[in-house]
C-alpha positions, 0 to 999 in steps of 0.5 A: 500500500502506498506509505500516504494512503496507509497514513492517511487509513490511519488518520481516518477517524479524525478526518471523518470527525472534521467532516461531520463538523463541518458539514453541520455548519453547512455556510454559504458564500462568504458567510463561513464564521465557523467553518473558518473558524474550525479550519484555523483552528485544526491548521494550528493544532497541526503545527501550522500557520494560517492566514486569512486571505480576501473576504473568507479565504485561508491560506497558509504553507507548508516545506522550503524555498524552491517549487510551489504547488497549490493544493486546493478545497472548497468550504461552502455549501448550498442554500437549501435544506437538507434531507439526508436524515444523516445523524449530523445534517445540517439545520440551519437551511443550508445543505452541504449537497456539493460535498465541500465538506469532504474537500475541506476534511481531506485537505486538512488530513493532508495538511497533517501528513505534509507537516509530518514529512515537511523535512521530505518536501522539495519546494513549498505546498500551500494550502488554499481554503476557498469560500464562495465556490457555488457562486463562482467568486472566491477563487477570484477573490482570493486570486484578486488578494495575492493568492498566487504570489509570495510564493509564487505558484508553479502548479496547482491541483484540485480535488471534487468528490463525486456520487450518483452519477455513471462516473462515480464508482468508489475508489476511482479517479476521474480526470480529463486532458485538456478542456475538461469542464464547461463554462458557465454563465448566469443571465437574468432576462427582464420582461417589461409589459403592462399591466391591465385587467384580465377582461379587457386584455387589449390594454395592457402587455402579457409580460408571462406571455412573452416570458412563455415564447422567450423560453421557447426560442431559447431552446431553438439555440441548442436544437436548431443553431448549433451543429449537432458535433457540438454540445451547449447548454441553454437552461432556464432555472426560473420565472416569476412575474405577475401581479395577480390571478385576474390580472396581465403582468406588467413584469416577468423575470427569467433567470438563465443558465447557459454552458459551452464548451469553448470561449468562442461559443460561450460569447455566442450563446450569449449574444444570441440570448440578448437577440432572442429575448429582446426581439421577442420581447418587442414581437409581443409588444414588450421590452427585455433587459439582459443582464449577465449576473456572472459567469467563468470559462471552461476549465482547462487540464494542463496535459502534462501536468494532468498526465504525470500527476495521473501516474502518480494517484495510479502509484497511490490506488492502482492504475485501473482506479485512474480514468481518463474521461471527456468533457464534463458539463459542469462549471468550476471556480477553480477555472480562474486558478487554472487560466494562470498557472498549470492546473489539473481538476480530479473527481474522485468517486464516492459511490455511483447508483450500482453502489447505493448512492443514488443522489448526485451533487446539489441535491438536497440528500446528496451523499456520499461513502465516507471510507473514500477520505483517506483517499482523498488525503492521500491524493492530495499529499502524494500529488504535492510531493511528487510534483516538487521532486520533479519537473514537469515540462 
């Protein structure tokens, strides 16, 4: 067995307990009082030195002067209550159902095994804890308040777990070269009509109306425009407008979620988002705003980078558990990390449907096989290791 993952199988306990705290916190964006407070904490118990970074963040470093690798973990969680029925759920509304929770666990399990063997490291390992993941604003926050600098970073590496899916299987790792996650874009659509009563239709503008046929061409985009080689997403989440039962609405909103695979459809699609929604908009008498509220590119695998750091994860759990894999839809703020510096993102299966894990990340009874955080822990140590006592092209 690998020398790190036999620590970290001995570690395992504890890195269980700093899970189940954790994810009773359950904090989201950049409010995480406690779960800052608990990570400063156990980096102190371990021997280390933390610091706060932006506006919830905490860094802090572990070996000598030399090569730098960032090792990566997401602490927030989810607005949205928690049905698991799990002894240590979450009650306060939130939900850790992307499952930062257990990123943040195995990050610091690493952190405790690279202190023990700091005398071992070629070069620095600094720890990144992130706030704000799931609305795409603490990577960049962090990167906005130096997080790249002072050492400055060579590589960095990123770790997710993943259950309920085909690609999930326990015990394995999945990763892509090259392109390997969508981007992702949130778009707010603003329908102005006018009001009337519901008998004398004629004066006023159906704002639900036109909000009903912009949700319709929408979906023109990806079946219609797009050559069927390629693959986006064009979702729209939400709608609300209106007044009242008996009355046409003077206002609607639409919140929209659009993915693409490259920068170049990315601008695309947005652009034909602001087309559709205003010329249909003006079709039916009314207006449309479009507002882009956030967004970030598709995440990048270094190739290299990606491929020796998969040989060194087959050193830690056996080649068969390391899976080359496509393009996943999915967005990640870790994206902001790796348009700077050589990156890779890996998922580590937590448990798939074959396995009884039935619910994928962001559902409110998402949950996942504990026994995979060793693991994890390993992952991130034997990676931080490898990567400094050698060069990667």
């Amino acid at each position: 067995m690998n020398e790190y993952l036999e620590q970290a199988n001995m570690l395992k306990s504890d890195i269980v307990k700093n899970r189940r705290t954790i994810h009773r916190f359950a904090e989201t964006g950049f409010e995480l009082p406690q779960t800052l407070e608990f990570v400063e904490n156990k980096l102190t118990e371990y021997g280390l030195s933390p610091q706060r970074m932006g506006k919830a963040g905490i860094v802090c470093t572990i070996g000598t002067a030399g090569k730098t690798v960032l090792l990566r973990a997401d602490m927030d969680a989810l607005p949205m209550k928690e049905t698991t029925g799990l002894s240590f759920a979450a009650q306060n509304g939130n939900c850790h159902s992307c499952g930062h929770d257990n990123h943040t666990a195995m990050l610091l399990g690493a952190a405790k095994l690279l202190k023990e063997h700091e005398n071992k490291l070629e070069g620095t390992v600094k720890l990144m804890f992130q706030p704000a993941e799931e609305i795409l604003a603490g990577a960049k926050d962090m990167i906005d308040s130096g997080l790249l600098e002072n050492p400055k970073i060579d590589a960095a590496i990123g770790l997710h777990v993943a259950a309920g899916t085909e690609s999930s299987d326990f015990g394995t790792l999945y990763y892509a070269k090259g392109a390997a996650m969508y981007s992702g874009d949130a778009i707010t659509i603003t329908v102005q009509g006018r009001n009337a009563h519901g008998s004398t239709p004629e004066k006023g503008v159906d704002a639900i109306n036109i909000a009903a046929h912009i949700v319709i061409a929408l979906q023109e985009i990806t079946s219609r425009e797009i050559s069927t080689n390629d693959q986006a997403v064009v979702l729209v989440g939400k709608i609300s407008g209106g007044d009242t039962v008996n009355t046409l609405a003077g206002h609607a909103v639409l919140e929209v979620s659009v993915r693409a695979a490259s920068e170049e459809m990315r601008a695309w699609l947005k652009i034909r988002v602001k087309e559709i929604a205003q010329s249909v908009a003006a079709t039916f008498r009314g207006e449309a705003q479009v507002d882009y509220v956030y967004g970030i590119g598709p995440l990048y695998n270094d190739p290299d980078l990606s491929e020796y750091l998969a040989g060194c994860c087959a050193q830690t759990m056996g080649k068969d558990k390391v899976v080359q894999v496509p393009i996943t839809t999915g967005s990640e703020d870790f994206t902001y990390i790796a348009q700077q510096v050589p990156s890779v993102m890996f998922y580590l299966g937590s448990g798939s449907p074959e396995q009884g894990y039935c619910n994928s990340m962001h559902h409110p009874a998402f949950l996942i096989n504990e026994d995979v955080l060793p693991l994890g822990c390993a992952i991130y140590a034997h990676c931080a290791v490898s990567f400094l006592s050698k060069r990667i092209k």
